[in-house]
N, C-alpha and C positions, 0 to 999 in steps of 0.2 A: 892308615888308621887315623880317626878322629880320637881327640884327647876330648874328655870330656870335664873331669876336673881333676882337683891334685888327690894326695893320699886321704883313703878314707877309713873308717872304722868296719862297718858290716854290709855287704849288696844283698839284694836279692832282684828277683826278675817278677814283673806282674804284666796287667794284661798290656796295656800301654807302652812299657821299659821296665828303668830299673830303677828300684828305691835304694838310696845310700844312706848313711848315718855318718854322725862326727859325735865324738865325746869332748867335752868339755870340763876340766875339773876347777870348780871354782873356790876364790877363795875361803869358804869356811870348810873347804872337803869336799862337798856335796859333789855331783858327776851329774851334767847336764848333758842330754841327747839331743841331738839335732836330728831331722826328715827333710830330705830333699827325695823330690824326683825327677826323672829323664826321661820324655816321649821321644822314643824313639822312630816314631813315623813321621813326627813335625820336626827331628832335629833341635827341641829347643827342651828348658828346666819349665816342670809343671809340678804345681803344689802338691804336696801329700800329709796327709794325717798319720799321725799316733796308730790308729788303728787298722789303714788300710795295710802297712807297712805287719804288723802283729797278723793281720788276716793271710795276709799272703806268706807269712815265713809258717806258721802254725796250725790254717787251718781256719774251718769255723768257729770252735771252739778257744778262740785266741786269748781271750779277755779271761776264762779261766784259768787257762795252762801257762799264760805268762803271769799270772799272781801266784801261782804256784812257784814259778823260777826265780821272782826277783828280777834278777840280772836276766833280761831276753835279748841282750843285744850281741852277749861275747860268744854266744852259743852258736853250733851250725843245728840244722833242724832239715828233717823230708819226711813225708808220706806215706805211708805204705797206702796198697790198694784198698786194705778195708779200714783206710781213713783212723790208722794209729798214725800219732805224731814222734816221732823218734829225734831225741833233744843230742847233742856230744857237745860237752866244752871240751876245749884245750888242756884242762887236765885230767882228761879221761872219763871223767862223769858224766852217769848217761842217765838218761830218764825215757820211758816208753808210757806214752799218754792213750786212754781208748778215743774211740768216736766220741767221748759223750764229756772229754776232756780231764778225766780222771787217772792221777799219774797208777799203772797198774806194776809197776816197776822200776828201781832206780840200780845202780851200782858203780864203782869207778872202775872203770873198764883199764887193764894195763897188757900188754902182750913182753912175757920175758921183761918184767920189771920198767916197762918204758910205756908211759902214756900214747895214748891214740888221739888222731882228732878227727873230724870232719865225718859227713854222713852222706853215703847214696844210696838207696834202698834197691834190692833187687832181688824181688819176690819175699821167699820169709827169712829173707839174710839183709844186714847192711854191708857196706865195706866201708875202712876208715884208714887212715893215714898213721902211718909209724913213722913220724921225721928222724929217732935218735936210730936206728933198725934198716934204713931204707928199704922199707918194704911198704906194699900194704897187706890188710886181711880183712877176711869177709868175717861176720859174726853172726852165728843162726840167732834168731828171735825165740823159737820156738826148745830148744835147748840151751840158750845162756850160754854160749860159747863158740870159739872161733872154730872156723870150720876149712878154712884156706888163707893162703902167704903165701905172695906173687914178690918177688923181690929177695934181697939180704944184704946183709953190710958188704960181702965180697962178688956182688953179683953188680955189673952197671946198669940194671931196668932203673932204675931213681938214684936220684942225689938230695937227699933231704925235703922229701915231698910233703908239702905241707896242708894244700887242698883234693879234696877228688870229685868230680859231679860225674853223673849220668845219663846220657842221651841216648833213647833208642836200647840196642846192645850195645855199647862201648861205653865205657870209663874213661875220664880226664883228669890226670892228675898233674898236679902243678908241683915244678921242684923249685928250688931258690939256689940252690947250687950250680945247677945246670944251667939255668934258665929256660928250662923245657915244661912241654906239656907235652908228655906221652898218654895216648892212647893204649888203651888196651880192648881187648874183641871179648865179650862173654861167651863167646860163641867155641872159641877153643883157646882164650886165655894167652892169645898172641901179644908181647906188647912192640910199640912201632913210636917214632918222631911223630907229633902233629904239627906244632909249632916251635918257632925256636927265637930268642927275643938277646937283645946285647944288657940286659936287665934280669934282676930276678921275679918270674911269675908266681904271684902269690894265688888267685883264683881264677877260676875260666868258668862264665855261664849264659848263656844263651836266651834271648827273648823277642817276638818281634821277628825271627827269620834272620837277625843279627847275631855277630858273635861280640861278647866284651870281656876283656881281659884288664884285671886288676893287676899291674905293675908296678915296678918300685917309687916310680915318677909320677904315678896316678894309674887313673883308669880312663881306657879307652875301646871305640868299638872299629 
């Protein structure tokens, strides 16, 4: 694996690589954001904007839906196919944005008293992480509520998973205890080892025909 650089605040994948971010709190309080990017077919750091970074986690509609949020940096965010934006922070708080960037839904999402995090969309469900619970669960869109829970505290599929993305049919989710990325199949909900690291894996996303993995030492692909 190439390192590409040390610990970072938020990734995302665009068409080129991947955009990272750094928070900075400076001294009157205020919280400065940094944009870096990484082309991944030249191997080398290629400028990025404010906006390309918003376009790509959000959507067309970027420059609304992140004035709506404030903070667009601590949030995970995905897609769905008819182009809603589906927002989770880390303390369960969700928001569901239309095409036209209008928030049509917000709530704080909690499973059995314990906040969720992260988003993969698949079809009119997401699914999202329960790190206190070791599980995850899918959440219908379309009736406000969980619909499936793959894992449990006395079951070993996860050890305190903290991200999940989605390629194709399979889910990736990242544990910090284990230091695994287990796979799981949508197909019949099988879960399996993908990768295994002597660190804790915090995320795993793909761009480029590459894979990059954010670790405890940084990220690399």
């Amino acid at each position: 694996m190439k390192k590409i650089t040390n610990s970072i605040y938020d990734i995302i994948a665009f068409s080129n690589g991947i955009i990272y971010t750094r928070k900075t709190v400076l001294e009157n309080g205020s919280v400065k954001v940094n944009f870096y990017g990484y082309d991944i077919k030249r191997m080398q750091n290629t400028p990025v904007t404010k906006s390309v970074y918003l376009l790509n986690k959000f959507g067309p509609e970027y420059k609304k839906i992140s004035e709506q949020l404030g903070d667009y940096v601590s949030c995970d965010a995905d897609i769905t196919a008819d182009k809603h934006t589906i927002v989770v922070y880390e303390t369960g708080e969700t928001g569901i944005f239309s095409s036209d960037g209008d928030m049509i839904w917000s709530c704080d999402i909690n499973y059995h008293g314990c906040e969720v995090n992260g988003v993969a969309v698949d079809g009119n469900q997401f699914w999202s992480v329960v790190p206190d619970k070791n599980c995850i669960v899918s959440y219908s869109i379309a009736h406000k509520k969980f619909s499936m829970r793959i894992g449990s505290l006395e079951s070993p599929s996860f050890n305190h998973p903290v991200s999940i993305s989605r390629y194709d049919s399979d889910l990736y989710v990242c544990n910090t205890e284990s230091c695994k990325i287990r796979k799981i199949s949508l197909k019949d909900f099988s879960v399996s080892d993908y990768k295994s690291f002597d660190e804790p894996v915090y995320k795993y996303l793909r761009s480029c025909g590459k894979e990059i993995f954010v670790l405890e030492s940084g990220v690399y692909i």
